[in-house]
C-alpha positions as CSV (number, residue, x, y, z in Angstrom):
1,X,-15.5,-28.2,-8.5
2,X,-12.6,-25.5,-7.8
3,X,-10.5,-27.5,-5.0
4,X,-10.4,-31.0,-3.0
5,X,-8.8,-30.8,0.4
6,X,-7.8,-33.9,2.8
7,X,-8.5,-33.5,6.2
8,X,-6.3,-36.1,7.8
9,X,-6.7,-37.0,12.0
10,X,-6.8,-39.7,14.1
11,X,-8.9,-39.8,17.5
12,X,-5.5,-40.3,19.2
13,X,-6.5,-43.7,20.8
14,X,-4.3,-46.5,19.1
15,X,-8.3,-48.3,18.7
16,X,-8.9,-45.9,15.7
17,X,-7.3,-46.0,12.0
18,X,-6.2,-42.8,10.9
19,X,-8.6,-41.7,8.4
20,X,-8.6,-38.8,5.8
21,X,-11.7,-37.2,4.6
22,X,-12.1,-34.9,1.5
23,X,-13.7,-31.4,1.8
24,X,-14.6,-29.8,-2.0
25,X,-14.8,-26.1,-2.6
26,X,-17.2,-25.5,-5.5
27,X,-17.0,-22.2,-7.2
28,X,-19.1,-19.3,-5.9
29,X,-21.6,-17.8,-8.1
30,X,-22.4,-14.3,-8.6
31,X,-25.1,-12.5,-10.3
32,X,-24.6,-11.4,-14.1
33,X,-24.2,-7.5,-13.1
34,X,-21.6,-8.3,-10.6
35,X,-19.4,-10.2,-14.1
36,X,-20.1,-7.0,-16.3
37,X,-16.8,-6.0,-15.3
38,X,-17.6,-2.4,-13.7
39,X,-17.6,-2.2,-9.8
40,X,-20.6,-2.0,-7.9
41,X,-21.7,0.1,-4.9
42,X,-24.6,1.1,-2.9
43,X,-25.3,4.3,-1.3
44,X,-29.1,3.0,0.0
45,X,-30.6,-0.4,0.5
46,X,-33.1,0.7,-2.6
47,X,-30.3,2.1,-5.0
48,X,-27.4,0.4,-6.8
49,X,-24.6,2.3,-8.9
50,X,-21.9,1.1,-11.1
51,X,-18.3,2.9,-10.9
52,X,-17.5,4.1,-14.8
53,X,-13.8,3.8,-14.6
54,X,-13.6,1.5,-12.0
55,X,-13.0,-2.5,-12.9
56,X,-12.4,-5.4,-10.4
57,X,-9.2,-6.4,-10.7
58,X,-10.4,-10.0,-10.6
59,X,-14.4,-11.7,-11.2
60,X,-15.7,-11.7,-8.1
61,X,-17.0,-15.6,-7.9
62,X,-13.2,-16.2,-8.6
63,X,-11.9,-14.3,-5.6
64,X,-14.1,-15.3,-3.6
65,X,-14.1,-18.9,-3.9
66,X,-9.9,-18.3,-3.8
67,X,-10.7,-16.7,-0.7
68,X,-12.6,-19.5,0.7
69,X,-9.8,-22.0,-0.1
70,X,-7.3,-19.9,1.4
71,X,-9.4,-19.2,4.6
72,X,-10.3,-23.0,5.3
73,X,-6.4,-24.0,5.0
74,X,-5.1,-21.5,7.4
75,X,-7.1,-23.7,9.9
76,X,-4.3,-26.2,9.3
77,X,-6.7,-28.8,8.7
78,X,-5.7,-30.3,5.5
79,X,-2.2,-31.4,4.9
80,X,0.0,-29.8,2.3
């Protein structure tokens, strides 16, 4: 598991306990030619191609998943 977030709410009706739930971000997984290190591209549906000099900066799953995180907590659901 990469992150827990807590959603907290309450319904706004004094009836209802606040209650906090847990989302968890697992880490994304990527095939083995996209952790070789080199960039890929495609010019074609049918044709891949590796950049020589070019490297991600970052693995992919790892950015990704970061990514993720960062887009679900801009929806200000989770307290900090």
């Amino acid at each position: 598991m990469f992150a827990l977030l807590r959603i907290g709410y309450s319904s706004g009706r004094t009836l209802y306990r606040k209650r906090i739930d847990i989302v968890a971000v697992c880490r994304f997984e990527t095939s083995s030619y996209l952790r070789e290190g080199r960039i890929v591209y495609r010019e074609n549906p049918e044709e891949s191609g590796f950049y020589e000099y070019h490297r991600w900066a970052a693995e992919p799953a790892e950015t990704i998943t970061a990514a993720m995180i960062d887009a679900l907590r801009s929806l200000r659901f989770f307290p900090s």
